[in-house]
SESE-208778 format. One record per residue: x, y, z of N, C-alpha, C, O, CB in turn. Coordinates in pm, whole numbers, plus 50000, padded with zeros to 5 digits. Each point is the difference from the previous one (the first is absolute). Glycine has a CB too. Example, Ala and Ser with C-alpha at 12.3 -4.5 7.8 and 13.67 -1.06 7.14 Angstrom:
BEGIN
513194943150780499115011950000500905012050000501044999850066497074988550059 501545022249803500825011950006499235010950073500515011150017500674982649768 
//
This chain:
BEGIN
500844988050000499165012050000500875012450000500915001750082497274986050040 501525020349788500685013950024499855008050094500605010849996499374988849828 499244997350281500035009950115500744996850122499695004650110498285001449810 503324983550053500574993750114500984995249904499914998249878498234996050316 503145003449918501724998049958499924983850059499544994750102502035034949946 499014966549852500584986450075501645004149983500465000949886497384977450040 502985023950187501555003650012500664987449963499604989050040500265028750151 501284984249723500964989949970500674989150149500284988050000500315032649774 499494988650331500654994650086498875004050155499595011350028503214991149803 496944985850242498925001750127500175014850078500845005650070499294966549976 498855030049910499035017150076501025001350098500725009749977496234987950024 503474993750139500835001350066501295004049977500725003950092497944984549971 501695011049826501685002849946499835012749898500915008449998500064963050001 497865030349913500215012149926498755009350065499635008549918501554979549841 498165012450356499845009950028500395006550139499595010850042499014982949787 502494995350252500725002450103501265003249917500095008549912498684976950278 502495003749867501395004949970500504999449862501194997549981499244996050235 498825008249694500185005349876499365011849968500465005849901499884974050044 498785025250108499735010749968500385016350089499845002350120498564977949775 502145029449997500155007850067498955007350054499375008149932502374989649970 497954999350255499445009550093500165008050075500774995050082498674994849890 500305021450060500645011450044500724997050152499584991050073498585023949777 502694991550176500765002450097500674983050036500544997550107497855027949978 501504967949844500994992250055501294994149882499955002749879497894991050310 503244998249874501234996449902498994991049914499064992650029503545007450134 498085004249711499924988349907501554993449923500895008349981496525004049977 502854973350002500995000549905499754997949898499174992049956501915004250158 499665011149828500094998249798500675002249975501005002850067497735000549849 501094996849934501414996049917499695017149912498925001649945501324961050010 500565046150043500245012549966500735002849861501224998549991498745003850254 499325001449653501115009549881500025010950035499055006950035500594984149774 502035013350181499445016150035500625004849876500354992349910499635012250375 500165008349710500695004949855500285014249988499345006350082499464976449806 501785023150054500515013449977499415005249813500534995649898502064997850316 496475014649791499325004749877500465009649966500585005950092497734986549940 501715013749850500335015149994499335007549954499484989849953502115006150041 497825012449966498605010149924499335000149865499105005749938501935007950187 500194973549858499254995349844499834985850010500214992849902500945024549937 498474977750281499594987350002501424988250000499704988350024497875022449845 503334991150115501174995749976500554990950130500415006250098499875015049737 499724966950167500754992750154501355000649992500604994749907497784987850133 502095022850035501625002849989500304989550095500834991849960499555035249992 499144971450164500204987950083498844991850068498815002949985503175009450049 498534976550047498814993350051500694990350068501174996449987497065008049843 500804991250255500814989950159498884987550006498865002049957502195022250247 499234966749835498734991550034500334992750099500784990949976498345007449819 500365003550356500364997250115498994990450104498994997049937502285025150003 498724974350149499425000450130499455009450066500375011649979500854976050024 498005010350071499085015250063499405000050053499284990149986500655018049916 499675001250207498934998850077499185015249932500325011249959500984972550290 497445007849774498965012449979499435006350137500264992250092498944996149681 500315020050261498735005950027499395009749998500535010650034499844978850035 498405010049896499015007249952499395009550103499474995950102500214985949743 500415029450127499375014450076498794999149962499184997050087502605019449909 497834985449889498225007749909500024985949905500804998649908499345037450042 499104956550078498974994549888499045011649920499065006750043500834970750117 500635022249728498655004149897499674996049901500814994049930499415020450124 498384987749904499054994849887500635010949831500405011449975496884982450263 502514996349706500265010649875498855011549978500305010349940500914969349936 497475018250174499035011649982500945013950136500455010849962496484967649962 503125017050211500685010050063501445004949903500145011949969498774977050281 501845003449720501435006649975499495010249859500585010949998501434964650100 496815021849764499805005449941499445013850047500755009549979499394969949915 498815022850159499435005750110501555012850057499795012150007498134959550062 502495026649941501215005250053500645009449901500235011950022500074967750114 499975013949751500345005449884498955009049957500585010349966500744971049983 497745019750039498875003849958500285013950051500195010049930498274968150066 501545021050170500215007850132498485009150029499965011550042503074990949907 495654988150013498855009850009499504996250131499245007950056500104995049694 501004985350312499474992850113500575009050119501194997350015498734977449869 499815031650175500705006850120499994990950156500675002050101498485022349764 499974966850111500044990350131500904986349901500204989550060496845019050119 503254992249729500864986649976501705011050014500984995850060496844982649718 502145031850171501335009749962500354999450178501174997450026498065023649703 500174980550348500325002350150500364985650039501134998350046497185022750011 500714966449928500704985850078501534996149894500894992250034496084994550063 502995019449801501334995949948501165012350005501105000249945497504982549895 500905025150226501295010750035501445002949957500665008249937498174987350217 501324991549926501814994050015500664991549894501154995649988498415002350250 499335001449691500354988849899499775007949820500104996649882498814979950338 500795033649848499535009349814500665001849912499654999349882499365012850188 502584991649994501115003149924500364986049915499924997649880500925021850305 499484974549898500204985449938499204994349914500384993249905500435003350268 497775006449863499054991949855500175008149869500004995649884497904996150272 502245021449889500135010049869501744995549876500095000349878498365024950344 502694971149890501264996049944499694986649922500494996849891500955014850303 497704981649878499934983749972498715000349822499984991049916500284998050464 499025021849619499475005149885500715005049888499854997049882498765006450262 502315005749916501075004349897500964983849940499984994249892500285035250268 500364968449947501154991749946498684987949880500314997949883502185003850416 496194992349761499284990849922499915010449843500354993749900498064991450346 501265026049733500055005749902500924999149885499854997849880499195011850271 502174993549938501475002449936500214981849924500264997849882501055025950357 498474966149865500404986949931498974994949865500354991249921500655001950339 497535015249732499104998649954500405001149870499794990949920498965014550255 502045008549784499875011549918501564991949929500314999849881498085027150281 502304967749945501434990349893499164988849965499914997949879502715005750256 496754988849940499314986649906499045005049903499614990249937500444993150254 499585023749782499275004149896500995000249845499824992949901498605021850303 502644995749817500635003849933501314987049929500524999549889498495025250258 501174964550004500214990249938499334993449890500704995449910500075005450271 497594997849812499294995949927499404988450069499804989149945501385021049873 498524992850309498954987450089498435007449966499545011549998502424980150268 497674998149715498534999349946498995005950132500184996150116500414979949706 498605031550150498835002050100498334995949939499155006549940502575015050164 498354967449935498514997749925499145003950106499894991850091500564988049750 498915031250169498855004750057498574994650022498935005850015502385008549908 499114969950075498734995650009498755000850165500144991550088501504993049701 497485024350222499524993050129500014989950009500234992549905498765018850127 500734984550101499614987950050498685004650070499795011950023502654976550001 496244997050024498675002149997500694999050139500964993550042497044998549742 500955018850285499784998050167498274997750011499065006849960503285012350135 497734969549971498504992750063499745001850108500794996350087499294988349810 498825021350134499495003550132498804989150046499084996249929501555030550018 499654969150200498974987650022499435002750124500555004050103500674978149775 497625015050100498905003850141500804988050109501004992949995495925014249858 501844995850255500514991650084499954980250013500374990750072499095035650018 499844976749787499734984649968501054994349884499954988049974497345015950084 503555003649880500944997149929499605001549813500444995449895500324988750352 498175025249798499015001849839500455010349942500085009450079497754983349983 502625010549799500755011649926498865011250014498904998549946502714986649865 498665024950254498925013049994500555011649901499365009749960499884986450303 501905000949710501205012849954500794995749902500594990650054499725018750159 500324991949615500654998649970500645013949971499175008549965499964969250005 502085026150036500775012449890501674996550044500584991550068497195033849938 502574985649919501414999049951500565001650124499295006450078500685002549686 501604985350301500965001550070501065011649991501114998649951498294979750047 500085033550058501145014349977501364993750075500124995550114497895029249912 502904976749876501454996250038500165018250037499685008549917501394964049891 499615031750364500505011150037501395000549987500684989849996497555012550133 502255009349863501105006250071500874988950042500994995049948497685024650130 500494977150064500864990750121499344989149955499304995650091501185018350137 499424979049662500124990049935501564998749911500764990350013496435011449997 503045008449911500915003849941501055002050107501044993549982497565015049832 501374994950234501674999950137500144984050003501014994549957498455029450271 499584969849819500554984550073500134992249848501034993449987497385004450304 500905002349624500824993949845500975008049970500674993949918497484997649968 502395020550137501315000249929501404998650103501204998149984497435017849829 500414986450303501444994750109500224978650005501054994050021498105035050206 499674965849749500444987550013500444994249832500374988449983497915008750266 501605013449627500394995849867501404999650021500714991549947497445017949912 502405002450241501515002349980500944989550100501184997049981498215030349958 499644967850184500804992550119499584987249892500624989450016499115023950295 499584987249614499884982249929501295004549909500944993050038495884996049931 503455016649962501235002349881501195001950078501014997049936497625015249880 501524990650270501395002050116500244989650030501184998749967498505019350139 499774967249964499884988249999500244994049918501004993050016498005010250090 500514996049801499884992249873501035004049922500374990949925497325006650078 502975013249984501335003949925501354991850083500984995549940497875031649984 500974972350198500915002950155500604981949957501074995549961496965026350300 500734972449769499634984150023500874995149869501104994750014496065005550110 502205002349740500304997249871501754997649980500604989549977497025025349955 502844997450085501605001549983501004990550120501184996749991498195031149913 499604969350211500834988550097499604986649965500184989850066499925024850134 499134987349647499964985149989499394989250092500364988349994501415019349908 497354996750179499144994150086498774995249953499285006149921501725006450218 498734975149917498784989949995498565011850025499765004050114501864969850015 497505031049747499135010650028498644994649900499634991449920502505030450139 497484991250017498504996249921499565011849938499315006950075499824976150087 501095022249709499535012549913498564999549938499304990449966503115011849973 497365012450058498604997049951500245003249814500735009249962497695000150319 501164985749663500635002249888498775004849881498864995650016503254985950071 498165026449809499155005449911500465001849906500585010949992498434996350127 501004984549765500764997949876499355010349889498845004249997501724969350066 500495029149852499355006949889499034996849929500284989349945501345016050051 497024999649963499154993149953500574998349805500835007149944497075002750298 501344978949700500234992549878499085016149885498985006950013500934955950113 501275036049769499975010449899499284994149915499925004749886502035006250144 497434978650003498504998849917498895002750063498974999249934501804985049954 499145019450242499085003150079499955016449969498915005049971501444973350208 500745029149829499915009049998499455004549873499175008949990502284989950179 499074994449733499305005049832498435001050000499405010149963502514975849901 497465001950184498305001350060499765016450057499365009749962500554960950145 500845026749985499565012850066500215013749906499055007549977501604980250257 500415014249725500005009449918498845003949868499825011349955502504982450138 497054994549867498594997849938498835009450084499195008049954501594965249974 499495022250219498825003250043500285019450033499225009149969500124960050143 501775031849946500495012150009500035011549870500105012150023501114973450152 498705009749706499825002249825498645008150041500095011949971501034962549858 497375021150243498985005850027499795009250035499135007349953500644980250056 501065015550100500205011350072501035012349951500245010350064499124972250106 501115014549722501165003449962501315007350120500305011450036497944990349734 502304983350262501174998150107500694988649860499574994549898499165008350449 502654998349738500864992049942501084998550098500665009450042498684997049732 500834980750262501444995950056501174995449961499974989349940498815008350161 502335007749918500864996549915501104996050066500605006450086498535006449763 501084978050115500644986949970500124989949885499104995849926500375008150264 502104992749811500184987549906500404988950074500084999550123500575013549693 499624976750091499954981750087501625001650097500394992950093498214985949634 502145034450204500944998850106500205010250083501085000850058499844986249817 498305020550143500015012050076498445002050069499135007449955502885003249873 497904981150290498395003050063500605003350134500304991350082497754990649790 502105030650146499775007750144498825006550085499355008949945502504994149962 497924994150190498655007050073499935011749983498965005850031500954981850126 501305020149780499755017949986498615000249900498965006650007504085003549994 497374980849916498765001249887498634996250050499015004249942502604989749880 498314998950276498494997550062499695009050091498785001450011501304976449969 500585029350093500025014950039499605012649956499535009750060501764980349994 498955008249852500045014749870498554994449978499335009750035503554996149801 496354985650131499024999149992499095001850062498975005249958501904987549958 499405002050240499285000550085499605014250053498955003950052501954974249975 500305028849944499915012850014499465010549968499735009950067501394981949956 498665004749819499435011349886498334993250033499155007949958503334996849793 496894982750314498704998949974499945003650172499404992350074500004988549674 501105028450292499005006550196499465004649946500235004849889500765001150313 497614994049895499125006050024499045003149811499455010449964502234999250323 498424981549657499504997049881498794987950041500104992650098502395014749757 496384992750049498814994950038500654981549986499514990950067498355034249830 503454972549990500124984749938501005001350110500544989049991498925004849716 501375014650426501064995250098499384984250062500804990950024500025038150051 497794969449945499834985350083500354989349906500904992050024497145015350128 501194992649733500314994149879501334993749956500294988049989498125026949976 502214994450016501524996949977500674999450045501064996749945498865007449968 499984998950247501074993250111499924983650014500914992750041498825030050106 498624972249797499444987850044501124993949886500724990550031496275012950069 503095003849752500394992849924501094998050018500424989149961498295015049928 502385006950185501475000250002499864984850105500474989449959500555043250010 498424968150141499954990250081499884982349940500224989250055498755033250086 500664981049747499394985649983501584993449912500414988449994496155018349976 504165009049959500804993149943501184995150065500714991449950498365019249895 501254997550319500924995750023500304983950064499024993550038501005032049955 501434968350017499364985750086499645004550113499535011350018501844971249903 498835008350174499464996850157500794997350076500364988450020498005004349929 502155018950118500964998750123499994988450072498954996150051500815025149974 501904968849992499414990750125501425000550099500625009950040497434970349802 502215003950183501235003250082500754992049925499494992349918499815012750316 502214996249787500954988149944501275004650099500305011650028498814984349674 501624991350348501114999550019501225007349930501075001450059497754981150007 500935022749791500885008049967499825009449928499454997749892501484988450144 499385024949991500205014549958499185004949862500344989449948502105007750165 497105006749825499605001049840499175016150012499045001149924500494966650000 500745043150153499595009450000498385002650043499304989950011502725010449839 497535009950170498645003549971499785010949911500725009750021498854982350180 499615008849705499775001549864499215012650033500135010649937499924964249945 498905022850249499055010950011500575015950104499785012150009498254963549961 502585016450075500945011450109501295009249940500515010650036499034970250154 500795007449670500955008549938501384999250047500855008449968497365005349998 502084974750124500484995950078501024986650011499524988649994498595025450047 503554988849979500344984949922500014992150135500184988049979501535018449783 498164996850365500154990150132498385005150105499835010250067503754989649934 495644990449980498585002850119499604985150077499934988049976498725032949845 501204986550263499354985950089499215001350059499425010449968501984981450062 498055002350065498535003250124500974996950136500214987950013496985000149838 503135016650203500655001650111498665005350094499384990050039503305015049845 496845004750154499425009550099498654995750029499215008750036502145010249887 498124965050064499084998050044499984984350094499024992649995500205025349800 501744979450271500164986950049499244988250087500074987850011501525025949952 497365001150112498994993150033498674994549940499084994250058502055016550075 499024993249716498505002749880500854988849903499264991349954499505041950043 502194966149978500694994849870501164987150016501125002750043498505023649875 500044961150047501194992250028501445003449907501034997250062497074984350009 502115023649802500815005449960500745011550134501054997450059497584996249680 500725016150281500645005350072500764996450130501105004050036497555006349841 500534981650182500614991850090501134989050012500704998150100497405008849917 501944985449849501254997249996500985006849945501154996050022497954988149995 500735025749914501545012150007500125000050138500744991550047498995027749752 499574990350297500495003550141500674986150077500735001450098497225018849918 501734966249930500564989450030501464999949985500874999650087497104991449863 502125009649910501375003349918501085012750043501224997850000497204993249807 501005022850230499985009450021501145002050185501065005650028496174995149762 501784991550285500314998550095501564988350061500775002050094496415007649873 502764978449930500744996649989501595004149962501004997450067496874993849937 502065015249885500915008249928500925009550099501235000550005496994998649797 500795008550278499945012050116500904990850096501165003950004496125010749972 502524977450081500644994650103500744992350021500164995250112498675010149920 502124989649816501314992049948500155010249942500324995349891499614980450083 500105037650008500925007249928499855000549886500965005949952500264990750174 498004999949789499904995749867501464986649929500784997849907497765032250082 501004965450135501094990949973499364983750000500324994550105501545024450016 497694976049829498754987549957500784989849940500395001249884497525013750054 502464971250157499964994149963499774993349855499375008949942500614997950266 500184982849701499694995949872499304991749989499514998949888501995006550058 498164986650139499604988050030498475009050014499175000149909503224981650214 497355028750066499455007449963498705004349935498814997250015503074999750021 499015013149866499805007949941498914988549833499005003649938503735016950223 497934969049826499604992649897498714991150027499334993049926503075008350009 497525002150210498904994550045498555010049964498964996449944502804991150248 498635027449868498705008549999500155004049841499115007749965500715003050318 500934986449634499635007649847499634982149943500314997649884501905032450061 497294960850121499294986749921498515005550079499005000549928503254973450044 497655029450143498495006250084499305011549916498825000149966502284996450287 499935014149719499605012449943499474996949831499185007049940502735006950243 498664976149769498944997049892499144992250000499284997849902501935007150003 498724990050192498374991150035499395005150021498894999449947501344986850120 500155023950047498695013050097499965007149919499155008150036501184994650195 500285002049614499525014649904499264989449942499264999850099502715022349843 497674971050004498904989949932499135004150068499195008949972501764971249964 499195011250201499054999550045498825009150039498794999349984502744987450035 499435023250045499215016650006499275002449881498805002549996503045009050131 498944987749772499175003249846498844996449993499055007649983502604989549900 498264987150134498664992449967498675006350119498855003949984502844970249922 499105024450201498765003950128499875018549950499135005850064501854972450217 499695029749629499515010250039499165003649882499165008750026502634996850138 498214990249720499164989649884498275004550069499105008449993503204963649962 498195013450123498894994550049499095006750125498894996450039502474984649869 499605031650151499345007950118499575015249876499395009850044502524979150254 498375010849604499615013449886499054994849998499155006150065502455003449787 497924978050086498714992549907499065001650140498945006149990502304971549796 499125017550329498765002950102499675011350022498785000350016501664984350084 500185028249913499925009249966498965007249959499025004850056502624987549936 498965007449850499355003749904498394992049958499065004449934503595002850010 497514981950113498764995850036498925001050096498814996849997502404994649909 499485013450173499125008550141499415014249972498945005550030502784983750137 499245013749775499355016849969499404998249868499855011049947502045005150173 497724974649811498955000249890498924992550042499064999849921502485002449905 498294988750320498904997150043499615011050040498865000749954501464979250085 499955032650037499255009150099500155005749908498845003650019501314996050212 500225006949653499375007449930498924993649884499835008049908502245005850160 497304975949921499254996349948498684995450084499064995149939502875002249911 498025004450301499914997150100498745015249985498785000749998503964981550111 498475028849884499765016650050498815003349854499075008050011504155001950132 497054982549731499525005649906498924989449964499724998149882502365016550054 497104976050194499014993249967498795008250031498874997349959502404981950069 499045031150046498635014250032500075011449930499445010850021500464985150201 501014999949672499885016749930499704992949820500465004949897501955015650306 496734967349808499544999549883498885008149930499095003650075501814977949992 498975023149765499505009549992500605011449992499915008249909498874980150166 502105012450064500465017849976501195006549869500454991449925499255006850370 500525009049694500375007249860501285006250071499865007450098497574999149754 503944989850091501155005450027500815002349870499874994049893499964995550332 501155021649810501065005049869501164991850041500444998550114498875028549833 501174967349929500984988550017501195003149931500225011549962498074972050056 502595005849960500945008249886500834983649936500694992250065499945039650097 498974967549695500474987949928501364992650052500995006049959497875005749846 501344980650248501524993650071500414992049922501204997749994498425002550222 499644994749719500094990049932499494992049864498774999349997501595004550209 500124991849713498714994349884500984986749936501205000149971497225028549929 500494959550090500344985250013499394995249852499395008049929500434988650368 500364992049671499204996749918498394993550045499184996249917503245002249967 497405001550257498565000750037499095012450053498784999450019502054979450019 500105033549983499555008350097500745008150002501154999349956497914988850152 500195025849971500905011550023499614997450173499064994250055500855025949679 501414987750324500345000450122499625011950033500155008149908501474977150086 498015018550090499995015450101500015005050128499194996150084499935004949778 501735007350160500235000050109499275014750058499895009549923502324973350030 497235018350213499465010350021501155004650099500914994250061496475000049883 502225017750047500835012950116500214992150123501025002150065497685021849867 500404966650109500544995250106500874985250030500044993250102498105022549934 502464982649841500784985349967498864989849985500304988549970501965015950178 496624998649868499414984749930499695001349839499455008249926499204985450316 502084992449744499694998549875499094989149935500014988250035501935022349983 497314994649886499094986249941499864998649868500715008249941497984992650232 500544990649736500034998249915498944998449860499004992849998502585003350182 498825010949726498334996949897500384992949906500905001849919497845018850091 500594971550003500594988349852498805004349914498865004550013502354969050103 499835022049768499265003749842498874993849949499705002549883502305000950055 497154987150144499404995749964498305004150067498874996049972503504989449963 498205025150167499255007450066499985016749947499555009350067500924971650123 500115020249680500185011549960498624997449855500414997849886502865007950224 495594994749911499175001849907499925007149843499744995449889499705001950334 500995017749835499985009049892500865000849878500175009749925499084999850247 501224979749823501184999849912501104990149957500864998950088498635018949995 500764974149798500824986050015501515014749991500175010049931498034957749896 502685024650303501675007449997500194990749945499424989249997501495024150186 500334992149745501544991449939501035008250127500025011750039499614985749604 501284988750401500635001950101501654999749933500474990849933497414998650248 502765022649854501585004249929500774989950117499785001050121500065030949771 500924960050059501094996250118501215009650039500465004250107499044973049813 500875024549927500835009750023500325012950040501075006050012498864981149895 498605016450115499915016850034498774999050081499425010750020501615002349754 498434975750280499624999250166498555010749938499725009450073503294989250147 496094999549644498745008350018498694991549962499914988949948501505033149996 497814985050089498404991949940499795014849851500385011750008497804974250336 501405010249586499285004649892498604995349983499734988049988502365013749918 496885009250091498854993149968499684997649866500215009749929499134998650255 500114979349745499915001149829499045009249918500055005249888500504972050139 498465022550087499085009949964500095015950040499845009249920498944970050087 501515022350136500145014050021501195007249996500035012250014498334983250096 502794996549868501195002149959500445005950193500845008750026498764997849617 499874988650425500105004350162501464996850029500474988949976496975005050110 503065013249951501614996350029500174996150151499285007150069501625010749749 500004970950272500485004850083501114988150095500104988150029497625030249936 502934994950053501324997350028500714999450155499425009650051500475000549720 500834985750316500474995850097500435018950009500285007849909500414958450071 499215035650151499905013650074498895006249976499845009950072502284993249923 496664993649896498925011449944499104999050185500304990950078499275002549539 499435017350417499445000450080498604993949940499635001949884501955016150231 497884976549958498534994549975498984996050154500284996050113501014992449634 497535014950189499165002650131499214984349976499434996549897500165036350126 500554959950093499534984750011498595001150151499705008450085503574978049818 496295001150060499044994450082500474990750077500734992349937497815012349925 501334992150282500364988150070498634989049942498785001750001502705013050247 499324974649709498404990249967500104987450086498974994650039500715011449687 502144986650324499804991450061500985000650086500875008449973497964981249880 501365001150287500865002750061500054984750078499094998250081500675030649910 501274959349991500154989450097501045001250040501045002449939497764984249989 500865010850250502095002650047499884985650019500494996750108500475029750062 498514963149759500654985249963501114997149892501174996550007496614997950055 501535007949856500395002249869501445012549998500964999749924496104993049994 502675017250187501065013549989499545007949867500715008649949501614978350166 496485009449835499575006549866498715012149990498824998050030502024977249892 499675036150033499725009849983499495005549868500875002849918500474996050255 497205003449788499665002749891499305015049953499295006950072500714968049958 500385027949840499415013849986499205002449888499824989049949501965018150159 497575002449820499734999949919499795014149925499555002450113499964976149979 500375032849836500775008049951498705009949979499635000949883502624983750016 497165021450178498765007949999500105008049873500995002349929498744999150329 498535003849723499695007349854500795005449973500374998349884497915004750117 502365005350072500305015749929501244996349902500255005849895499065012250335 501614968149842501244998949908499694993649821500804998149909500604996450363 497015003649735499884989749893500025012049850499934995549886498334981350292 
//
């Protein structure tokens, strides 16, 4: 159920002495690092440590702060203002070099579900990524690449998260579909850098086809997983990344700090015998992680298309503005303002036999010569809704006919 955590490791261990709670020691394992104003790591340490925590805060308070309109949140965080404001700057500054590297920002929301007290969807809409969302992804992008660079060059038994260049026949598709919009990415079979999926991503903000064609950039790239050895990440722009900074949520991460800790306390001095032991583990456990995290996406993504099919079994009948996501050789896809998406198949389209383009993703009507194309806006009817099935149906009211 989405309204409850099942923790990787017993409630007793990650929400006692694994978790940081205020005012008392914690230990961990620390990157620290020396930045300079253009994002630049000139140095970096990776140690032993004790934590403890003064101020727990929520990302709505620390945003809130930034904001600075709250005068009863600006007063309980007093002592701590200067620092959230530096910790904003420096997330900016690393933002503004991965960009320019050419790390991808696909702007996709994500659906937030709201559930009564019986566990019933009352609420679907979009997930606002803040501010102090943006601080804790770009401070744990850089302690994962500090690690993962650190680890790599000592030749240590590891676990990378890896994101390969996507296939230059995938990309040619896409460039078809991007032909619509008139975008173009460029690249050849020996030159595919993320600057170029950048530059794209870039020129379609705040454009009506930006959901559209982030979906498509998304579909072309592969699928991040783990492997025992090194092969870059593709989306970060990035030649050394790992998942380090989640040990109590992630078994990858947890066996680095395994590795990590070891390393730390022989000196980086590891045995062979060893050492040949945890890099035969570290490619079993990056499999393995792979497959279970596979398989924890698919539940997922299957949970949040029950409750939203769930949310859209009482709003049959009603009339919403949608926007084309998609078009199949059975159906067009659409998605509404609030991430649900559903579907009208052509055989529920009366007014008209379409001829369906593969290559350019449109319906043509034969008779009304009706055009339409992936990003067009169109105003739909809810007609069916099973959260068995996860199937969502629409159908394309007068006015578009």
């Amino acid at each position: 159920m989405m309204d409850r955590v099942i923790p990787m490791l017993p409630k007793e261990l990650s929400n006692g002495i694994c978790s940081l709670n205020s005012g008392v020691d914690r230990l961990a394992l620390s990157a620290t690092m020396e930045i300079d104003k253009y994002g630049k790591i000139l140095s970096s340490d990776i140690h032993k440590s004790v934590i403890k925590v003064t101020k727990r805060a929520s990302y709505t308070d620390v945003t809130a702060v930034l904001q600075g309109e709250d005068n009863k949140i600006l007063e309980e965080y007093k002592p701590y203002i200067e620092h959230i404001k530096l910790m904003e700057e420096l997330a900016l500054i690393l933002k503004s070099r991965r960009e320019k590297d050419g790390a991808l920002n696909l702007d996709l929301p994500e659906s937030k579900i709201v559930l009564d007290e019986n566990g019933f969807a009352i609420d679907i809409k979009k997930y606002e990524l803040s501010i102090s969302n943006q601080i804790i992804e770009q401070f744990m992008l850089t302690a994962n690449e500090v690690v993962a660079e650190k680890f790599f060059w000592l030749e240590a038994p590891f676990i990378y998260r890896v994101h390969e260049t996507p296939d230059f026949d995938k990309i040619k598709e896409l460039n078809k579909f991007l032909y619509n919009f008139g975008y173009k990415l460029k690249a050849n079979k020996d030159n595919i850098h993320p600057k170029a999926f950048a530059d794209v991503l870039e020129e379609i903000k705040g454009r009506p086809e930006e959901r559209v064609v982030s979906n498509l950039v998304l579909r072309t790239l592969k699928v991040a997983r783990y492997e025992a050895e090194n092969k870059g990440h593709f989306g970060i722009a990035g030649k050394y990344y790992c998942h380090f900074t989640s040990p109590i949520r992630r078994y990858p991460d947890l066996f680095i700090h395994r590795i990590m800790s070891m390393d730390l306390e022989k000196r980086y001095n590891v045995k062979e015998q060893e050492s040949s032991k945890y890099k035969k583990q570290a490619i079993k456990y990056a499999e393995d992680s792979s497959d279970r995290e596979k398989i924890a996406q698919k539940v997922e993504r299957d949970s949040i298309d029950i409750k939203k099919a769930e949310y859209m079994q009482n709003k049959i009948g009603q009339q919403y503005e949608g926007i084309i996501s998609n078009i199949t050789s059975f159906g067009m896809f659409i998605e509404l303002e609030n991430t649900v998406e559903g579907l009208i198949r052509f055989e529920n389209m009366h007014d008209d036999f379409y001829n369906y383009s593969e290559e350019r993703k449109t319906l043509i009507g034969e008779r009304t010569k009706q055009t339409y194309k992936i990003g067009d806006k169109i105003n739909i009817q809810v007609v069916n809704a099973d959260k068995e099935t996860r199937r969502i149906d629409f159908a394309i009211v007068e006015e578009n006919k």
